[in-house]
C-alpha positions as CSV (number, residue, x, y, z in Angstrom):
1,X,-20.7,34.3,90.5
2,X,-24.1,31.9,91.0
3,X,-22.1,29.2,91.9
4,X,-18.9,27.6,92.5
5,X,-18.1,24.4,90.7
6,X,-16.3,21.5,92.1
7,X,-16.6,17.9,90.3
8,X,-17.3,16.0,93.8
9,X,-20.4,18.7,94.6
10,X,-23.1,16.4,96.1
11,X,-20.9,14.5,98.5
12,X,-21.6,14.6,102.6
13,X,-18.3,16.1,102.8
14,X,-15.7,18.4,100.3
15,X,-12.0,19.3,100.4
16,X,-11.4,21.8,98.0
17,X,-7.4,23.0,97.5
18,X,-7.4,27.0,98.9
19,X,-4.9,27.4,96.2
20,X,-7.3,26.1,93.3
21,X,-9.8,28.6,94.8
22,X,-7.7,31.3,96.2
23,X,-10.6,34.1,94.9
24,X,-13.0,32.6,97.6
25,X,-10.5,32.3,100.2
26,X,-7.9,35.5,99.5
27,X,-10.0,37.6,97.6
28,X,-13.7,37.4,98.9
29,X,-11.8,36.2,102.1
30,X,-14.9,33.9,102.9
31,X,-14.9,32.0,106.4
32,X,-15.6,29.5,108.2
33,X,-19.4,29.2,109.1
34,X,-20.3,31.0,105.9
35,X,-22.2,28.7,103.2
36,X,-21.9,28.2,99.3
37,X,-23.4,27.2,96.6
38,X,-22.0,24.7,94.1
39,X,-22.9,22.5,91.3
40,X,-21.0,19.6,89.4
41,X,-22.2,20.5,86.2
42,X,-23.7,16.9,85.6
43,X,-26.8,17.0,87.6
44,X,-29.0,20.1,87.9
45,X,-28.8,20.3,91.6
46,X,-27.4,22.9,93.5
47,X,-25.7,22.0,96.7
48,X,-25.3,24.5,100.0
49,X,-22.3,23.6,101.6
50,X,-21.0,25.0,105.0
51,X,-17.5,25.9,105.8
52,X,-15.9,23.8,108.5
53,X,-12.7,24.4,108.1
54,X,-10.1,26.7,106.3
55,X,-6.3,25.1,106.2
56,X,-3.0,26.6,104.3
57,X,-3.3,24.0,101.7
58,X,-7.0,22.8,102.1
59,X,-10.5,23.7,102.8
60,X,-13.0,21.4,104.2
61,X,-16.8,21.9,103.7
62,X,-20.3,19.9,104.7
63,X,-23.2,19.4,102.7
64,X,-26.3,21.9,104.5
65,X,-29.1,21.1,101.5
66,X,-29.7,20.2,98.3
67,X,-32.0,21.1,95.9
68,X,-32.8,20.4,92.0
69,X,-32.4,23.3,90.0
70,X,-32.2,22.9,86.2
71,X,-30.6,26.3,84.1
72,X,-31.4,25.4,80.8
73,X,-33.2,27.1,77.6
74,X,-36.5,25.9,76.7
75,X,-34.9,25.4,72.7
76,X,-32.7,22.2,72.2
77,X,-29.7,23.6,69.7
78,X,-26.9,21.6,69.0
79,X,-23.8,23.6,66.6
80,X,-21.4,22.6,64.4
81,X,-18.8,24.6,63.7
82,X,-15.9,24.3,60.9
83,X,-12.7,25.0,63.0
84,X,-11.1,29.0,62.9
85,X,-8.3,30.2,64.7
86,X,-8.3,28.3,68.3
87,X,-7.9,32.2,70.3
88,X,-11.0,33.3,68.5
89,X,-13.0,30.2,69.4
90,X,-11.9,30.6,73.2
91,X,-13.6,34.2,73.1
92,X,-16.4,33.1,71.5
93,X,-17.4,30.0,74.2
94,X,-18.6,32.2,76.2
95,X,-21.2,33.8,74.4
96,X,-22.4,30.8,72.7
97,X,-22.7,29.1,76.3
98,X,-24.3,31.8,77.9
99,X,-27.0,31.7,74.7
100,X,-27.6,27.7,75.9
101,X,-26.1,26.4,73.1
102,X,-26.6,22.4,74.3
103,X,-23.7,21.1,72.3
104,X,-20.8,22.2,69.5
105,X,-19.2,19.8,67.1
106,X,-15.7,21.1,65.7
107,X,-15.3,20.4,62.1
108,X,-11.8,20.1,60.4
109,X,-13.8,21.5,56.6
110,X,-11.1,22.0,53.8
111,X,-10.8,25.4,54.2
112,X,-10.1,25.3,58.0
113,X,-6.1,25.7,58.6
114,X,-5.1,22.0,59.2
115,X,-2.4,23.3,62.0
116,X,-5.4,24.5,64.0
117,X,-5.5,22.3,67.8
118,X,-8.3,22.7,70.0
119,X,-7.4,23.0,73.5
120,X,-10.3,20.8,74.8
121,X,-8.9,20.9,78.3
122,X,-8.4,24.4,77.8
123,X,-12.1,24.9,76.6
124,X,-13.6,23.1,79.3
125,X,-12.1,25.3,82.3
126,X,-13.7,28.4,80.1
127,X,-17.1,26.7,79.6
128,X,-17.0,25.9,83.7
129,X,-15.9,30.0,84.4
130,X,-18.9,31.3,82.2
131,X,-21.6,28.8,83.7
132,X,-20.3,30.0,86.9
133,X,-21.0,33.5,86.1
134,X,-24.1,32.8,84.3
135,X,-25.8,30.2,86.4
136,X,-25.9,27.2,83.4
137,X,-26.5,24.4,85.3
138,X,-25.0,21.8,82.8
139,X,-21.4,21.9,81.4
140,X,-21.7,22.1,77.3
141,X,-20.8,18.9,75.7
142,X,-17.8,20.0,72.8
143,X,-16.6,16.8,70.1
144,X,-14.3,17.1,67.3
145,X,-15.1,16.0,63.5
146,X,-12.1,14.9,61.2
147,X,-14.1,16.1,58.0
148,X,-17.6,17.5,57.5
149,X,-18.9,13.8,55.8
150,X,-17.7,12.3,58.9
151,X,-19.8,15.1,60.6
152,X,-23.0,14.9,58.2
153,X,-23.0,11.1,58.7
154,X,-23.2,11.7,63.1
155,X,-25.7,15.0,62.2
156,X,-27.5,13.9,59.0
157,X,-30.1,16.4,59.3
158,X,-28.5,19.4,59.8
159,X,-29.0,23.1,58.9
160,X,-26.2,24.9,57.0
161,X,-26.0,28.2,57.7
162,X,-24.7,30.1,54.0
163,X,-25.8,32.7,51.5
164,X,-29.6,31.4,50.4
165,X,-32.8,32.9,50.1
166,X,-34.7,30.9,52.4
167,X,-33.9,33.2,55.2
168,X,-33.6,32.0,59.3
169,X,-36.2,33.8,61.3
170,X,-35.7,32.3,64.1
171,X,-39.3,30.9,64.0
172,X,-37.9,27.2,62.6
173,X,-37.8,24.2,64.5
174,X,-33.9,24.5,63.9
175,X,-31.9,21.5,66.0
176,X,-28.8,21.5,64.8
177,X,-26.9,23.8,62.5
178,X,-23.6,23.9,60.6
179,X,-21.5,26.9,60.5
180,X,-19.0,27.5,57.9
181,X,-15.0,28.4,58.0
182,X,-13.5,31.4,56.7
183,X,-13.5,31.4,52.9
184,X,-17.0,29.4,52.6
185,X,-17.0,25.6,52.2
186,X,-15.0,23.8,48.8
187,X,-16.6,22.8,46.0
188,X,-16.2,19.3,47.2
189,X,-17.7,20.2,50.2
190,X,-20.7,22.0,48.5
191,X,-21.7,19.0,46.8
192,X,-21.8,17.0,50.2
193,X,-23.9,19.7,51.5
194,X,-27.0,20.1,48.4
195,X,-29.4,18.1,50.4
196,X,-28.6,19.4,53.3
197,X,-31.3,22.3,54.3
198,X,-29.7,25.8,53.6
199,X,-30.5,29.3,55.4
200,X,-28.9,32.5,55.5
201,X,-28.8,35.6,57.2
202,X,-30.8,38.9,56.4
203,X,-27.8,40.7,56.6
204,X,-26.1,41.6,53.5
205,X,-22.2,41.7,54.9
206,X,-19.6,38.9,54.6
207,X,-19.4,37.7,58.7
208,X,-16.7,36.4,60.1
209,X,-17.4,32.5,61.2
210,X,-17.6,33.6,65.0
211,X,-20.1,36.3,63.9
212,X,-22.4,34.4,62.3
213,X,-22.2,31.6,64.9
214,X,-23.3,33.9,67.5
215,X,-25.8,35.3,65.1
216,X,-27.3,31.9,64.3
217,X,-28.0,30.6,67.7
218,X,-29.1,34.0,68.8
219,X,-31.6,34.0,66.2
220,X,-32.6,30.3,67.0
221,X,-32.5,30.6,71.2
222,X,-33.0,34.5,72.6
């Protein structure tokens, strides 16, 4: 873990509930006198904070030092993603976030299953446990799109990721990028998206959608 993230990090003084964060207190069976480092995930500073005091429901801690301490990628990629199965996206977060993916827009598209709900509460507390574990000093901005016009009219120059010739090489200056459901996008859809830039993979296999979104923004970022 490269740090441990609290909302409040920055303040003089913390209180942080030992149940909330029973691995530090049961598990790593940290003390008082030891120090920490935690983040807010709004700011790139990392804070030091000192243990004062360890209670059976609370913990209290003091702000030693400060110090700025962006984690970002150098590239600038934002995602949009036509909605899967919710259980597939969860295991995919991680990846993507760890890749510094700087923001995903969910897209209802016509051939995403309508009884699909994000868990966006759900989603947040697994982007906060990766950038713990990978040091990403911002928290990942997620939105939700109704239909992919409403999402080309917020992202009117996006990529589309599908089968063309005009292969991505990871070379591009490639901001923002549109990944399709299972099945491909409509007809409908298809005519919304032909002047909309189009790449594909080199790969000749059919992906599955969270294959090809890790293997877009890998492409694009590492």
């Amino acid at each position: 873990m490269q740090f441990v993230y609290h909302p409040r990090a920055g303040e003089p003084l913390l209180k942080v509930d030992t149940r909330e964060y029973e691995h530090l207190f049961k598990v790593r069976r940290i003390s008082v006198g030891e120090k920490l480092s935690w983040r807010n995930l709004e700011d790139a500073f990392i804070y030091e904070y000192e243990i004062t005091q360890i209670g059976k429901k609370e913990a209290e801690l003091a702000l030693v030092s400060q110090k700025e301490l962006p984690l970002m990628p150098s590239n600038v990629l934002h995602v949009g993603w036509s909605i899967i199965d919710p259980k597939i996206i969860e295991k995919t977060l991680p990846m993507l976030n760890e890749l510094g993916v700087s923001k995903i827009s969910f897209v209802y598209a016509e051939f995403s299953q309508k009884g699909h709900k994000l868990d966006l509460e759900r989603m947040k507390r697994i982007l906060i446990n990766s950038s713990q574990q990978c040091g990403r000093s911002l928290l990942m901005p997620i939105e939700v799109f109704t239909s992919l016009q409403t999402y080309l009219e917020a992202y009117p120059k996006s990529h589309v990721l599908d089968f063309s010739e005009v292969k991505l090489k990871g070379d591009e200056a490639i901001s923002s990028i549109l990944i399709g459901p299972e099945g491909g996008f409509s007809q409908k859809e298809r005519l919304l998206l032909q002047t909309q830039p189009i790449v594909g993979l080199t790969c000749n296999t059919i992906l599955r959608s969270e294959t090809a979104v890790v293997a877009a923004a890998s492409k694009i970022l590492a």
